[in-house]
Backbone as CSV, one residue per row, in Angstrom:
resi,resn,N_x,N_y,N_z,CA_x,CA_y,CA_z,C_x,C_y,C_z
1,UNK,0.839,-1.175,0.000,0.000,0.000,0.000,0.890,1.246,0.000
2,UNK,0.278,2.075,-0.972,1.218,3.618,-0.639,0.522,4.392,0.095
3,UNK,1.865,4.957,0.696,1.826,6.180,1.795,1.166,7.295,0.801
4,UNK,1.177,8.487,1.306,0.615,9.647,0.174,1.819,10.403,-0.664
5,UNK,3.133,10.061,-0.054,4.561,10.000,-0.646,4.611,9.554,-1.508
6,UNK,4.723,8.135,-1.564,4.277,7.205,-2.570,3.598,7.056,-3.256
7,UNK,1.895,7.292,-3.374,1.212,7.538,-4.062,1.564,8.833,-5.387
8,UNK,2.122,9.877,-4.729,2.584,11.579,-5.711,3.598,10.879,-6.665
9,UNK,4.629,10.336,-6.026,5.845,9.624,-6.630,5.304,8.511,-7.879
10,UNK,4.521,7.664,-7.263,3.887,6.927,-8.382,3.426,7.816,-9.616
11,UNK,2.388,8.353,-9.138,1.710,9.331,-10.271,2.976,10.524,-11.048
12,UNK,3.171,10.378,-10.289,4.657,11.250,-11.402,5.303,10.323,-12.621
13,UNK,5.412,9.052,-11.656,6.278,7.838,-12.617,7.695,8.141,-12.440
14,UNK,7.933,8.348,-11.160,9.588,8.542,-10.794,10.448,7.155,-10.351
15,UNK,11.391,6.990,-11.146,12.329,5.798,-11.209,12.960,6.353,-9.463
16,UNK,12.779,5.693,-8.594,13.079,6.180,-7.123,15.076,5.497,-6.998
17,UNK,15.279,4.399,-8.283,16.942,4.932,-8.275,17.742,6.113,-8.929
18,UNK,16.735,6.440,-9.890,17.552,7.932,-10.126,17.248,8.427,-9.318
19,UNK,15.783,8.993,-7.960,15.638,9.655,-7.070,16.772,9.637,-6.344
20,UNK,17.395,8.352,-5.796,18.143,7.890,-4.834,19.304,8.287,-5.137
21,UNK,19.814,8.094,-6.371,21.249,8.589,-7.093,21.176,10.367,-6.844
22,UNK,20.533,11.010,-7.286,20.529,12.506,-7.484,20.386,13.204,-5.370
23,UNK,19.463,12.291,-4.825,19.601,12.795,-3.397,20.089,12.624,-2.592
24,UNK,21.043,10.947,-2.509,21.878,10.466,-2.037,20.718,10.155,-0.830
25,UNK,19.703,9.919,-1.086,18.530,9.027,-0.034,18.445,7.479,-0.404
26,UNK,18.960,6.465,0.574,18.729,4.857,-0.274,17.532,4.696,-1.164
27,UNK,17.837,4.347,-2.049,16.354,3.454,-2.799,15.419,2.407,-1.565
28,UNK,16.155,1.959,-0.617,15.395,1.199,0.496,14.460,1.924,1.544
29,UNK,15.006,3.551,1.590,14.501,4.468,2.408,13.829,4.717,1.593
30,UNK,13.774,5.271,0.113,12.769,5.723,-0.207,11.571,4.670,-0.268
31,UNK,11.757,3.860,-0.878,10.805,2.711,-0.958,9.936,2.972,0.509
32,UNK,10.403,2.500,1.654,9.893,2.533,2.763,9.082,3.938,3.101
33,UNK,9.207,5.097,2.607,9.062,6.174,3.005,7.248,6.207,1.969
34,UNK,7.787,4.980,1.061,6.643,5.208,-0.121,5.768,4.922,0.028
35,UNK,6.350,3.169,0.838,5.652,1.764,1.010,4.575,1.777,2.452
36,UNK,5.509,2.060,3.652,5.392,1.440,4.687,4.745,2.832,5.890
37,UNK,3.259,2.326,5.858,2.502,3.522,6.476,3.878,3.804,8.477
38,UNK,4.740,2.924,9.093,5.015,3.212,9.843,6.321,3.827,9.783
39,UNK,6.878,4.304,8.521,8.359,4.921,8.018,8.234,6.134,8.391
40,UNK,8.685,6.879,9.407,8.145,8.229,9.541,9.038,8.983,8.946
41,UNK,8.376,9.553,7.923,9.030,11.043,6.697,9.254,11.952,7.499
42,UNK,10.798,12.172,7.298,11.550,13.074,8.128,11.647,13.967,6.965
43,UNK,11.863,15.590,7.878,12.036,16.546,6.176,12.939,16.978,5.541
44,UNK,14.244,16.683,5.940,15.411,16.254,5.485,15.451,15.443,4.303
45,UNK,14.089,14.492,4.293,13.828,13.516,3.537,13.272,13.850,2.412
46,UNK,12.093,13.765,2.997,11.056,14.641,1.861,11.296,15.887,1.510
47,UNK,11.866,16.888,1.917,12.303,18.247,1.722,12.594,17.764,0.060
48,UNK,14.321,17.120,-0.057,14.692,16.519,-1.336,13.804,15.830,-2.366
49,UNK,13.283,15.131,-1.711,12.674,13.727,-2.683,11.370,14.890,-3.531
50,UNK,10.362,15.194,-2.816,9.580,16.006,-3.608,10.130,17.148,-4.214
51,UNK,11.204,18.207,-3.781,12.189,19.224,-4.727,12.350,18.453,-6.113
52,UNK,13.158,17.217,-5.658,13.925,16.318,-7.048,12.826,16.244,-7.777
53,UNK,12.145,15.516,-7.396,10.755,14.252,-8.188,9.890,15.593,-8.747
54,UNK,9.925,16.874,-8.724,8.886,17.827,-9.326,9.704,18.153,-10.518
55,UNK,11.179,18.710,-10.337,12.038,19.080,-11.935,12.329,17.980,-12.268
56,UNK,11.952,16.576,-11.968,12.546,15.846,-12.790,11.143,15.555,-13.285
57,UNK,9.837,16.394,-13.125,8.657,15.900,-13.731,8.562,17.102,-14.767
58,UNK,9.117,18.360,-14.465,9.072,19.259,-15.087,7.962,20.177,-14.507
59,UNK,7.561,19.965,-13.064,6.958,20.911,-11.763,7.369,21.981,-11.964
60,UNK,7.324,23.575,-11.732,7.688,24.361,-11.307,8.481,24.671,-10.362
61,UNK,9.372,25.410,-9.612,9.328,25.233,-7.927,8.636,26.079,-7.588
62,UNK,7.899,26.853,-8.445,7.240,27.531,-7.282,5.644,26.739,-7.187
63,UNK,5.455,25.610,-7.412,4.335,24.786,-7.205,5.066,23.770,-6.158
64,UNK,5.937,24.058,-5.138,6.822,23.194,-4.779,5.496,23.081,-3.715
65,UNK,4.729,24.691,-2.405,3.802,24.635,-1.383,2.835,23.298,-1.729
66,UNK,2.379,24.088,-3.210,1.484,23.520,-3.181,1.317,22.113,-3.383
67,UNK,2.661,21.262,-3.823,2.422,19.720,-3.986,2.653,19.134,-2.384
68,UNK,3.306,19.947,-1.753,3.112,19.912,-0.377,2.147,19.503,0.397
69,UNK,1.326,20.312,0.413,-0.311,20.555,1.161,-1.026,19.629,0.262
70,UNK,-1.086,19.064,-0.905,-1.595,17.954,-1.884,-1.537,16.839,-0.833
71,UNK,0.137,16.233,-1.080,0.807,15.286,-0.106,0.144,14.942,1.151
72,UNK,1.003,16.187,2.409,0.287,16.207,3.529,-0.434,16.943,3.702
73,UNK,-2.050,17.280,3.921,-2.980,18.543,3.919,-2.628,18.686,5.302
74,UNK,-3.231,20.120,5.627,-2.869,20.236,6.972,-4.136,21.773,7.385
75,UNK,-4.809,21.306,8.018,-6.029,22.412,8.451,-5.868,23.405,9.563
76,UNK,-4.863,23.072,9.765,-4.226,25.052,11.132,-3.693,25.170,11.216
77,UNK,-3.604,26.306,9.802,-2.651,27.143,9.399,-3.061,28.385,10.012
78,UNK,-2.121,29.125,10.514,-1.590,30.599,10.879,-2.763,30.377,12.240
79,UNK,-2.854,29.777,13.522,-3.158,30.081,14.509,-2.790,30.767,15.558
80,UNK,-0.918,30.728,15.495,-0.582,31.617,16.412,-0.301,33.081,15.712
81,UNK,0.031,32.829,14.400,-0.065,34.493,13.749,-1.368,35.018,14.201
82,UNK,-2.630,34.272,14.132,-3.851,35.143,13.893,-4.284,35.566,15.577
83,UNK,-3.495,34.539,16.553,-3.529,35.358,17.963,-3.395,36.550,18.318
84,UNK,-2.490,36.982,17.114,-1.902,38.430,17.411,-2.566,39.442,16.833
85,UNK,-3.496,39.315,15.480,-4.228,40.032,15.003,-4.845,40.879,15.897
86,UNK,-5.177,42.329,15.571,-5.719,42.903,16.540,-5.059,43.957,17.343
87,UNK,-3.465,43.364,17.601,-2.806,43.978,18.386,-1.792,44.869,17.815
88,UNK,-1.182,45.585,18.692,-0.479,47.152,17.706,0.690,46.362,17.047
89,UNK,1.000,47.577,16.291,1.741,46.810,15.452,3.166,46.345,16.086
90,UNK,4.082,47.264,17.291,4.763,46.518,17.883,4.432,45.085,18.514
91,UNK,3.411,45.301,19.323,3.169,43.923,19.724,3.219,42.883,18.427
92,UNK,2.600,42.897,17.568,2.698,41.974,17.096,4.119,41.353,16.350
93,UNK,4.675,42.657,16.406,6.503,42.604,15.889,7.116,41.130,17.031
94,UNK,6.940,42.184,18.150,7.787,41.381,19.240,6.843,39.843,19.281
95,UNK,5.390,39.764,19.394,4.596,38.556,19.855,5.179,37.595,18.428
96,UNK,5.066,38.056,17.186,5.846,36.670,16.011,7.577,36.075,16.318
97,UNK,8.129,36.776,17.084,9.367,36.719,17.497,9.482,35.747,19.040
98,UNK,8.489,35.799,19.909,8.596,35.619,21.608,7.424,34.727,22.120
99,UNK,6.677,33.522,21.133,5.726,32.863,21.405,6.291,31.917,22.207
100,UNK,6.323,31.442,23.426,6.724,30.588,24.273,6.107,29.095,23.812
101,UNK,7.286,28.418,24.121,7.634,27.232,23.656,6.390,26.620,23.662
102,UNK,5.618,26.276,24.872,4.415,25.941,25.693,3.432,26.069,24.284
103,UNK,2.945,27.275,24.132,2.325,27.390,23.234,2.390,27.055,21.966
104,UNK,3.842,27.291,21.352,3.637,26.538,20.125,3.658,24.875,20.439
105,UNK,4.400,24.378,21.022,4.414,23.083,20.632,2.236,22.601,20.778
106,UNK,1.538,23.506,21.793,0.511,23.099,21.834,-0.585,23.650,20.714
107,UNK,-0.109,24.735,19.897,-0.979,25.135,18.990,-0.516,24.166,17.487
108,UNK,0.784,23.552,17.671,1.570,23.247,16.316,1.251,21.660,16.426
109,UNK,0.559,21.082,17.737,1.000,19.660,17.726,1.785,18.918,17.877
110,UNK,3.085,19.653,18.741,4.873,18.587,18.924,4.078,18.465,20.433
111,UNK,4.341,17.361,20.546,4.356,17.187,21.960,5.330,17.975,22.955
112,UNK,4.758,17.858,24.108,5.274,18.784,25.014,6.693,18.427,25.379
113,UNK,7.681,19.791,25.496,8.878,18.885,25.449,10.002,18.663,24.260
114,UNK,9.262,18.745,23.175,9.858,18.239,22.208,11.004,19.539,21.710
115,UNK,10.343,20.496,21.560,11.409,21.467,20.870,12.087,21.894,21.751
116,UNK,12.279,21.863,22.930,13.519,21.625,23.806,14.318,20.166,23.264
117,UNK,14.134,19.366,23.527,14.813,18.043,22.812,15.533,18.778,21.567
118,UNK,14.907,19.097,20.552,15.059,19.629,19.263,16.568,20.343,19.751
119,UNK,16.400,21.819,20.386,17.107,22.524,20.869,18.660,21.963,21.645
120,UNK,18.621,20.966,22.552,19.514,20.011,22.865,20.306,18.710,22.469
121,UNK,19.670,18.645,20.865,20.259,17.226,20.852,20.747,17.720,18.766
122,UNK,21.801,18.229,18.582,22.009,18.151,17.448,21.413,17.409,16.345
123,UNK,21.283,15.894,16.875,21.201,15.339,15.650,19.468,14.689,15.742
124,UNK,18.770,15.528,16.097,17.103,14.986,16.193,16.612,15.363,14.960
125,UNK,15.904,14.764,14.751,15.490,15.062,12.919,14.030,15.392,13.666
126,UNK,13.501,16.077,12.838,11.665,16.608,12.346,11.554,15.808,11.841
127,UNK,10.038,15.356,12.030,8.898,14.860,11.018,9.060,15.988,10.297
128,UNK,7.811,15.798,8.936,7.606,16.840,8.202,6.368,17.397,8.503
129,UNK,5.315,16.706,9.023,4.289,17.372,9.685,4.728,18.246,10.601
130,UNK,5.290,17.760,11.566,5.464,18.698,12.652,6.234,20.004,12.124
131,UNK,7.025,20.118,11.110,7.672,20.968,10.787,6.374,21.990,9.603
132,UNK,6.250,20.854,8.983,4.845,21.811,8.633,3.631,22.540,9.304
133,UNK,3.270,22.002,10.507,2.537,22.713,11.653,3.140,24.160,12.377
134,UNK,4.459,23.879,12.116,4.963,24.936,13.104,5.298,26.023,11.947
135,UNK,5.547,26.003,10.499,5.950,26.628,9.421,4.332,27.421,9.335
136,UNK,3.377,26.529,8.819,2.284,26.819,8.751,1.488,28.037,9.755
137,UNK,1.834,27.618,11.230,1.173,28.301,12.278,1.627,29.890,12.560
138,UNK,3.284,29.902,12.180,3.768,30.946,12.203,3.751,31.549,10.766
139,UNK,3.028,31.450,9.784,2.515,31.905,8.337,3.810,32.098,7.561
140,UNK,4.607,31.061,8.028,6.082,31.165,7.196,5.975,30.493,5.879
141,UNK,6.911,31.001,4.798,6.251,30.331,3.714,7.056,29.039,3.245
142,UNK,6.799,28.111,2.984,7.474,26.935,3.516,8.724,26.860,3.344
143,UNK,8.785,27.038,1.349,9.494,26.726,0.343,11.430,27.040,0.923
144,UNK,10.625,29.045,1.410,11.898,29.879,1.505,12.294,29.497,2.623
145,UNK,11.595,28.746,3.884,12.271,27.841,5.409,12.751,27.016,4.800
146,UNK,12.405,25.980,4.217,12.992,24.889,4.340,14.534,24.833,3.633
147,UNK,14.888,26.226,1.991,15.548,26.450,2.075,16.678,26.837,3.099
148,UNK,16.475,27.917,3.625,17.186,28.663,4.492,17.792,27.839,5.763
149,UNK,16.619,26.847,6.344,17.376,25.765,7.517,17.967,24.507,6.820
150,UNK,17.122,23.763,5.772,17.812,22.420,5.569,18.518,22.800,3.745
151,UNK,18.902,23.670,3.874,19.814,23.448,2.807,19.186,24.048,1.030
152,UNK,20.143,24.527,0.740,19.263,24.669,-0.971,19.777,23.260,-1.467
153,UNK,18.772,23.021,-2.542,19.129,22.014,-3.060,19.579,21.651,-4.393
154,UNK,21.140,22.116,-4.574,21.621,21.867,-5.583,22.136,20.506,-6.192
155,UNK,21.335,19.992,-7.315,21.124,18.580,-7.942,21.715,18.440,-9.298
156,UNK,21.599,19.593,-9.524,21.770,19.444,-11.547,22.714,18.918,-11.775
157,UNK,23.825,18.813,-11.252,25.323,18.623,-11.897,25.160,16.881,-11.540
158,UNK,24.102,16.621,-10.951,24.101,14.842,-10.858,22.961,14.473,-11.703
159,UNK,22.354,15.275,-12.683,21.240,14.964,-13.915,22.283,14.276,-14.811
């Protein structure tokens, strides 16, 4: 059975060893990531695999959000931005900057706890939900985060 990873990937008709060759993600990970509803898609992972698998379909990137939200939908978006609505415009400067941990992890869905972990342990990977909850909630726009923290993703010179 495919995941909803798997399913996009199918419908594209992406050979997942050139995926694997161009992202340096195993063909066994991807498979699993495709296959196996308990593989949890980290976005390190998927960040690449859907970037790759769209120019190698001839996607846009700037349709990158939207094959995103296709993939994983996700229904609360901008809750802690829209907390602030209302309020002057400093406040709301400083309140998008100073939302305590507490709150996001409880408006974003990380369990409690977690982005401290995050914060302490170098090598903890994100889901991509959770990273999409917290991108989403703070009305960040995905494409230009996921650049900016996990890397641009330069591929061509391995086409």
């Amino acid at each position: 059975m495919n995941t909803p990873l798997g399913a996009y990937l199918d419908e594209l008709k992406i050979n997942k060893s050139r995926l694997s060759s161009i992202t340096g993600i195993t063909t066994d990970r991807i498979n699993a990531l495709s296959h196996e509803a308990t593989a949890i898609p980290y976005t390190d992972e998927v960040f690449p695999i859907v970037y790759v698998a769209n120019y190698l379909s001839g996607i846009p990137e700037d349709e990158f959000n939207s094959t995103i939200d296709r993939i994983y939908p996700r229904k609360t978006k901008n809750r802690l931005i829209n907390k602030l609505k209302g309020l002057s415009p400093a406040a709301q400067l400083f309140g998008n900057y100073t939302f305590q941990r507490k709150d996001v992890e409880i408006e974003t869905n990380i369990p409690a706890g977690k982005i401290s972990k995050y914060m302490n342990d170098n090598n903890k990977k994100a889901p991509i939900e959770e990273v999409l909850n917290f991108v989403d909630n703070l009305g960040l726009d995905l494409l230009v985060t996921l650049k900016k923290f996990y890397g641009v993703i330069d591929f061509r010179s391995k086409i």
